[in-house]
N, C-alpha and C positions, 0 to 999 in steps of 0.2 A: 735750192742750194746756191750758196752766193761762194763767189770767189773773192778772199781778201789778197791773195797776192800767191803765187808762182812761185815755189820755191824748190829747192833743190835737196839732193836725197841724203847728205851731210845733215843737216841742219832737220833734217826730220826724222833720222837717223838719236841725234842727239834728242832731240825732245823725247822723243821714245824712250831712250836708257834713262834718261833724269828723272822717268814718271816711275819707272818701270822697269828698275834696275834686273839682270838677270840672277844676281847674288844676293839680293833682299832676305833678311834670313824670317822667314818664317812659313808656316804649314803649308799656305796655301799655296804658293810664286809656282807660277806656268809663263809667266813671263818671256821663256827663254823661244815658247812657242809664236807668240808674238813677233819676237825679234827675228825668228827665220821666216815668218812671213812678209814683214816688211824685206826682206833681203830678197824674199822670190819676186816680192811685186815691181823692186828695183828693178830688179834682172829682166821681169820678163814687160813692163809696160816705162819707168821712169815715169814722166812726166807730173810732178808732183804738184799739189796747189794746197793751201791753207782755206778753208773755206768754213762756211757759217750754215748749221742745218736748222732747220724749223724740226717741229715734231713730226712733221707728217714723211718727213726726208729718214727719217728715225725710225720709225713704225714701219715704213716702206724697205728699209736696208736686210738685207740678204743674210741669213747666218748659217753656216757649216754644220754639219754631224757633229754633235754634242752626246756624250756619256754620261754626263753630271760629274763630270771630275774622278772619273772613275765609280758613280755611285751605283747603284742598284734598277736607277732608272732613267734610260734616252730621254732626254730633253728635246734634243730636235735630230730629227731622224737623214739619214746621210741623202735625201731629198730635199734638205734642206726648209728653212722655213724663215719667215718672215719677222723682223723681233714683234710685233702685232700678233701674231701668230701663237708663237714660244710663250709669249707674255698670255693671251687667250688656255693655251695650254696649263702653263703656272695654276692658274687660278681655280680652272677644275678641278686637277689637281690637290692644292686646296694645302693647308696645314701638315699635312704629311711630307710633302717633297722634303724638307729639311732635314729629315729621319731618313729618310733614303737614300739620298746627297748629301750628307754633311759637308765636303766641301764647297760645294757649288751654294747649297745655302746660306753658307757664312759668306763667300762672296758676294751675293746677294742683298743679306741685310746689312755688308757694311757701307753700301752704296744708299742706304735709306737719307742718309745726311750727310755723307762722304761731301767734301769739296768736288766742283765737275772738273773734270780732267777731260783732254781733246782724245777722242775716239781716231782708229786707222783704218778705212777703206779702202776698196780701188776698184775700178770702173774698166772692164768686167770683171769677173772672179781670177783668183790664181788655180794652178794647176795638181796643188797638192793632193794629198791624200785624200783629206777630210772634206775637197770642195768637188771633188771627183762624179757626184752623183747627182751634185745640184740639178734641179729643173729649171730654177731660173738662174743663168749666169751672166746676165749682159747687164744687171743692172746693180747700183750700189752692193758690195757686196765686203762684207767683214774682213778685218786683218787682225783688228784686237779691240777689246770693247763690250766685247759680247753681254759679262753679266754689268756692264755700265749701264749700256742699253736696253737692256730686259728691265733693268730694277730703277733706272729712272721711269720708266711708265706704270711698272706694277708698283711703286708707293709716292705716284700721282706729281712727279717731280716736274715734268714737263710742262706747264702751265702754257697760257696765251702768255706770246712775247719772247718765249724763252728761245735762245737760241743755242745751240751745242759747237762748239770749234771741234775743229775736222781737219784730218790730213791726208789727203785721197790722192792716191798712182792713177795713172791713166786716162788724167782731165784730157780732152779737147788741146790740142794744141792753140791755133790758131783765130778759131772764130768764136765767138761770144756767147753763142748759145749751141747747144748740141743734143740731142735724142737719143738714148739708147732705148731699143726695140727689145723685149725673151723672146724666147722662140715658140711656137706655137703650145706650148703648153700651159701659158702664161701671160701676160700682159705687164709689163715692168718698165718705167719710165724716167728717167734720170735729167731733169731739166736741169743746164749750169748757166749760171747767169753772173757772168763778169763784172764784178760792180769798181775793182781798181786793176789798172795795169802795172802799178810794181812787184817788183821781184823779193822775196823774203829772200836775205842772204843769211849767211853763218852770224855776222855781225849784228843783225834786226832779228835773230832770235829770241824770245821770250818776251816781247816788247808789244806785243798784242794787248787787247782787253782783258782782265783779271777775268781766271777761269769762271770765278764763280759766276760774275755777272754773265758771259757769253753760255755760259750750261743752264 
């Protein structure tokens, strides 16, 4: 995980609603769930940064108790699991999840060729309902994202090279590189590696690399 720049919880606040408005009219929008995530990670970590994920930073990030959008059938069980995991699950699975999820599956495949949009993490979990059971919480761990990062690996989006823009609570303040340890039930590693020391302001919002290229 590289760091592009330090920013503040305004300005990622805004990136948020502009992706992921909470009044967007259509079937699916959970959005609003998102938005009080980012509000708890403020509250209970701030420290925000703009940073760049490889795949493996992706596959490795932490996902919450999932329903499938209210469907028929748990996707990831309130122990939480890995999108590596979730995605390993999918596939068993097989052709039928979509019949049983109809939400969760159309979110899904509209992410087959969707433009990449920047995913919301925080370092370690929050403390709501849905993260409540995790076994692993000290390491990358979801805000909003979820069916981005499940359906870019299940229809093979992540290639060599590619890299995902990230908005993640709870960086390292001060020193350049940092470890987070799970707890004995797990093994979870979060290497941050500072590559610029400026600050993203409200003003150098949106001025980053086109999403598509960075996803």
């Amino acid at each position: 995980m590289r760091i592009l720049a330090r920013t503040d919880f305004e300005t990622v606040l805004r990136r948020y609603r502009r992706d992921h408005p909470v009044d967007r009219e259509h079937e699916d929008n959970s959005n609003s769930d998102g938005d009080a995530h980012l509000l708890a990670a403020e509250g209970l970590f701030g420290g925000w940064g703009k940073v760049l994920l490889d795949r493996a930073d992706v596959l490795d990030t932490v996902l919450p108790w999932h329903l499938g959008e209210g469907g028929e059938l748990e996707l990831v069980p309130a122990t939480g699991m890995t999108v590596a995991e979730a995605v390993e699950r999918l596939r068993g699975i097989g052709d039928g999840y979509g019949g049983l999820n109809p939400s969760c599956g159309r979110k899904l495949r509209r992410q087959a060729d969707a433009p990449f949009t920047p995913v919301f993490l925080s370092v370690p979990a929050i403390g709501s309902t849905d993260y409540q059971g995790l076994l692993r919480s000290d390491g990358l761990t979801h805000l909003d994202g979820l069916h981005r990062m499940i359906a870019w690996e299940l229809y093979g989006r992540l290639g060599p090279g590619v890299e995902i823009e990230a908005y993640v609570a709870g960086l390292p303040g001060a020193t350049a590189t940092a470890t987070a340890t799970a707890p004995a039930t797990g093994t979870a590693t979060a290497t941050v590696t500072e590559s610029t020391a400026v600050t993203e302001t409200a003003a150098g919002a949106g001025t980053g690399r086109d999403a598509r290229r960075t996803g």
